[in-house]
C-alpha positions as CSV (number, residue, x, y, z in Angstrom):
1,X,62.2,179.5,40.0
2,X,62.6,177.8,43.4
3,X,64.7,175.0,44.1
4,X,63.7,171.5,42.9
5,X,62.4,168.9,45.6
6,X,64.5,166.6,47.1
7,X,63.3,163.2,48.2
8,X,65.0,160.6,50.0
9,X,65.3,157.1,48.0
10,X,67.1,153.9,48.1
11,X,69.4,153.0,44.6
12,X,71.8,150.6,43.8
13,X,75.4,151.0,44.3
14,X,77.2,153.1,41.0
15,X,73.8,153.9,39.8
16,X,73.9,155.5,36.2
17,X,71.9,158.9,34.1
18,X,69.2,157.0,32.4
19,X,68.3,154.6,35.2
20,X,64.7,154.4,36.5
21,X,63.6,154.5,40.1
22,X,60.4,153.5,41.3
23,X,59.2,155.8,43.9
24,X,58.1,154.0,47.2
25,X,54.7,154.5,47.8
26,X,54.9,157.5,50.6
27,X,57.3,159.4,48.0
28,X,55.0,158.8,45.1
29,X,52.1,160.1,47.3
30,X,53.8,163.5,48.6
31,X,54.9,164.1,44.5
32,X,51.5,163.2,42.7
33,X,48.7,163.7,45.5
34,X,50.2,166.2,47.9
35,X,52.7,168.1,45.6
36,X,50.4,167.3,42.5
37,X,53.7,167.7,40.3
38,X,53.3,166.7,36.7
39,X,55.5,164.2,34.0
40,X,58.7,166.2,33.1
41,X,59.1,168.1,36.4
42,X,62.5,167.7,37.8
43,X,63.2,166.4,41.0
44,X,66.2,165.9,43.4
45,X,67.2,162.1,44.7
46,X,69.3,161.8,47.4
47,X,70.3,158.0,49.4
48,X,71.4,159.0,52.6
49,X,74.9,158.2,51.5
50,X,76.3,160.7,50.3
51,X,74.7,160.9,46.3
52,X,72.4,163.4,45.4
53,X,70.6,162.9,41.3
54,X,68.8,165.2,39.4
55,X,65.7,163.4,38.1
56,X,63.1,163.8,36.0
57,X,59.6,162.6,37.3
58,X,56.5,160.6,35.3
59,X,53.3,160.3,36.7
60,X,51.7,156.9,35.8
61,X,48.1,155.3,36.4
62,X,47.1,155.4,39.8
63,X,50.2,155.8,42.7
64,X,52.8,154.9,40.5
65,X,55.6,157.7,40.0
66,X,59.1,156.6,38.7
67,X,62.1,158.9,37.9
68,X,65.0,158.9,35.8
69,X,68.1,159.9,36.7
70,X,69.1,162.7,34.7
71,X,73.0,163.4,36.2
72,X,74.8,163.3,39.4
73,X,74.9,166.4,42.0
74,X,77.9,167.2,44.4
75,X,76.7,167.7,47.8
76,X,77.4,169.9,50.6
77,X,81.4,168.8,51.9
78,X,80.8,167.0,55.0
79,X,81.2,169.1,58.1
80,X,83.1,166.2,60.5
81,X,81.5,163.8,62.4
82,X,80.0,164.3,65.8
83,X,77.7,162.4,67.7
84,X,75.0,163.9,69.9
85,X,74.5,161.1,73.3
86,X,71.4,162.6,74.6
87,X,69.5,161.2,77.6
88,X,65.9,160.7,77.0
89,X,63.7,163.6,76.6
90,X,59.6,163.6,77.4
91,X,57.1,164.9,75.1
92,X,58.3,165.8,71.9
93,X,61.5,167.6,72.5
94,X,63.8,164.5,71.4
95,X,62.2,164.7,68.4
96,X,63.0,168.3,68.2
97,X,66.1,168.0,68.8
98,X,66.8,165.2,66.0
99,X,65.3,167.5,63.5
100,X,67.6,170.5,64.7
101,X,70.3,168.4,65.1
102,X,70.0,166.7,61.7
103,X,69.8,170.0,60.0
104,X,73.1,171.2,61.6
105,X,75.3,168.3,60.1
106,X,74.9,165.9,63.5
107,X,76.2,162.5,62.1
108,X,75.2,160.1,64.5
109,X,72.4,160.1,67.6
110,X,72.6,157.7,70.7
111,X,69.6,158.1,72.8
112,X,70.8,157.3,76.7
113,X,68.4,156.1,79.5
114,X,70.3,157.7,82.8
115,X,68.8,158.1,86.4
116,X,66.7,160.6,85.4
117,X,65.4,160.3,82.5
118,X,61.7,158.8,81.5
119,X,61.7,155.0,81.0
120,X,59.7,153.9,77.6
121,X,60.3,157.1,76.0
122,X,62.4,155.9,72.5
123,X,60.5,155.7,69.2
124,X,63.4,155.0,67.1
125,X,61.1,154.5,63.7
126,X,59.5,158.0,64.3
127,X,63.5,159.6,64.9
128,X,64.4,158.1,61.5
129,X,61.7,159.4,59.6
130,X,62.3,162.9,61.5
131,X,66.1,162.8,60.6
132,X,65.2,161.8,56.7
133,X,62.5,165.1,56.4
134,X,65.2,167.0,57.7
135,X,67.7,165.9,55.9
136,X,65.6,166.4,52.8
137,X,64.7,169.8,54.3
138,X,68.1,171.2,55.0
139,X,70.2,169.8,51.3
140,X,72.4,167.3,53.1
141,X,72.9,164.3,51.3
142,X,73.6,161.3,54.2
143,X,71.2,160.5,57.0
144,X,72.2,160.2,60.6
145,X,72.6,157.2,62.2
146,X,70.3,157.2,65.3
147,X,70.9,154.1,67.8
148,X,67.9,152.1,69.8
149,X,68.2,153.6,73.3
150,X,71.0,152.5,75.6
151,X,72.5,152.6,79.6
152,X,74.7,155.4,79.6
153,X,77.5,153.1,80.5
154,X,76.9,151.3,76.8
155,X,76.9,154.6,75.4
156,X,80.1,155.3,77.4
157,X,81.6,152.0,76.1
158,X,80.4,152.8,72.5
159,X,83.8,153.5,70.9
160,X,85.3,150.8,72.6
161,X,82.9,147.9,71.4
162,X,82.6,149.1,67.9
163,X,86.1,150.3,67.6
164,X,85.3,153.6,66.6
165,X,88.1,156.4,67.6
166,X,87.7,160.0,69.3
167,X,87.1,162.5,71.7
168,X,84.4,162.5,74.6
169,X,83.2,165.5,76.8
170,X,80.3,165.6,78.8
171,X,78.6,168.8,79.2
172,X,78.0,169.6,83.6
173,X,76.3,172.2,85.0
174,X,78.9,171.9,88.3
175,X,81.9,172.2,85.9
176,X,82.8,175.6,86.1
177,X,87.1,175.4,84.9
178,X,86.8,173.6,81.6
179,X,84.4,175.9,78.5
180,X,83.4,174.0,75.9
181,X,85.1,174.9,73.2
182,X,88.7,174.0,74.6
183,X,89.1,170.2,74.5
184,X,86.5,169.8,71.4
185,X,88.6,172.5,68.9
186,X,91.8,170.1,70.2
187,X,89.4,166.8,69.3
188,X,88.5,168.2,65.8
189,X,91.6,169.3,64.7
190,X,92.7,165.6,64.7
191,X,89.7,164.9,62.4
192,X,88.4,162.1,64.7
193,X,84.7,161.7,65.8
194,X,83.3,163.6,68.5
195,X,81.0,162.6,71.2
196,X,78.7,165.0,73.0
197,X,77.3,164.1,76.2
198,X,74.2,165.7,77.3
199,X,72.0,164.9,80.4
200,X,68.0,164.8,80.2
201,X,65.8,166.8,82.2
202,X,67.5,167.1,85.9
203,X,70.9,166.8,84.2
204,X,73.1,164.4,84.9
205,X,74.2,162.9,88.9
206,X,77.3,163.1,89.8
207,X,77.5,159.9,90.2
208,X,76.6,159.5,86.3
209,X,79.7,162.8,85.7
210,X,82.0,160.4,87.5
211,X,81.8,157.4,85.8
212,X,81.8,159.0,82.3
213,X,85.2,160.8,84.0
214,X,86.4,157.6,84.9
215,X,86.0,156.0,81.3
216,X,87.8,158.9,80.0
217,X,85.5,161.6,78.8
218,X,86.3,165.5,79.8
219,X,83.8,167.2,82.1
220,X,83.3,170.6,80.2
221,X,81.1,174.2,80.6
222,X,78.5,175.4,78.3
223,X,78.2,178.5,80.2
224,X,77.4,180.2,83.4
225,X,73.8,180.0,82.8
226,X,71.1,176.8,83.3
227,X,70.3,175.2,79.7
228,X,67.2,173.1,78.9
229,X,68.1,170.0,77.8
230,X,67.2,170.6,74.4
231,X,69.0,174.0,74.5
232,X,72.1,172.4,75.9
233,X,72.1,169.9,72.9
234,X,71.6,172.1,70.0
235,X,74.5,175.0,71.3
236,X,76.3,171.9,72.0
237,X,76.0,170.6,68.2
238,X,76.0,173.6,67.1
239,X,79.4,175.0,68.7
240,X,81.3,171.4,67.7
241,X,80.5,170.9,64.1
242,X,82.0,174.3,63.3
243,X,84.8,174.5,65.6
244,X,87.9,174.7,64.5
């Protein structure tokens, strides 16, 4: 027998076995039309915030689908919070990268416009859904938080105006002295947020390395070799959320 389905849904705060959700319309769809599940079959409910239900399903007249919580799952322990700032990407490979990212444990996103990426290229409604069928996908039970696009300066500045603490680096292909791995094991061992820097197609100027030196971030190595952007990002995520 397979794993049950897991759905993404808003609930009230403390909600209780024996409450009944009504499934939004696009949920109800997927389980009666696409999934064609039947009254009785048990589902998984998660709210992006951490709380994961088991649930019970019932198919009524026409789209409607409700569920009733059945009893409260423990999710996966959370894996530390790092935040991916990626410069623009064209085509579809941001939205690749959200999904990847999102299945490795990212926590937040901040989309950067820098000198070289494309202008016009955010859809931050499509990146939210992306994130939620990959959170749904992968068993994690909170969402990440994905930002409108911003100036890399703003994204520079982003602890600072919304007081958030941590650790910056900025991934260069001109820094040859400082790997990875050295100052973001240091940043996670103090439990703080970490925030990953990583330039769109072109990379980053130097000009662009400079300031984010200058505002306090760590220029650091991801290897002797020439990364895609989208590579860059995922070995990036990949190599922070399990450091230690």
């Amino acid at each position: 027998m397979g794993r049950p389905h897991r759905f993404h849904v808003d609930l009230p705060p403390a909600p209780v076995a024996g409450l009944v959700v009504n499934l939004a319309p696009p949920v109800a769809h997927q389980v009666a039309r696409v999934l064609r599940m039947r009254s009785g079959e048990v589902v998984h409910l998660f709210d992006g915030n951490g709380g994961e239900w088991r649930a019970v399903i019932r198919i009524g007249s026409g789209n409607a689908v409700t569920a009733t919580l059945d009893g409260f799952l423990s999710g996966p322990s959370p894996l530390g919070s790092v935040v991916l700032c990626l410069g623009l990407l064209k085509g579809e490979k941001f939205d690749w990268v959200i999904q990847k990212s999102t299945e490795l444990g990212i926590t937040h996103v901040i989309p950067m416009v820098t000198e070289r990426s494309l202008p016009g290229s955010g859809r931050p409604d499509r990146w939210h859904r992306i994130a939620v069928e990959a959170s749904e996908q992968s068993g994690r039970t909170t969402i990440p938080e994905i930002t409108p696009p911003m100036p890399l300066r703003d994204a520079l500045n982003f602890q600072s105006t919304h007081s958030v603490p941590g650790s910056r680096v900025i991934c260069w292909e001109d820094e040859r002295t400082v790997p990875f791995l050295a100052p973001v094991r240091l940043a996670r061992m103090t439990g703080a947020p970490v925030f990953l820097y990583i330039g769109p197609e072109g990379g980053f100027s130097a000009t662009e390395v400079d300031l984010a030196v200058a505002s306090g971030a760590q220029a650091v190595s991801l290897g002797t070799l020439i990364l895609r952007s989208e590579t860059a990002a995922i070995a990036a995520v990949t190599l922070a959320v399990h450091a230690n």
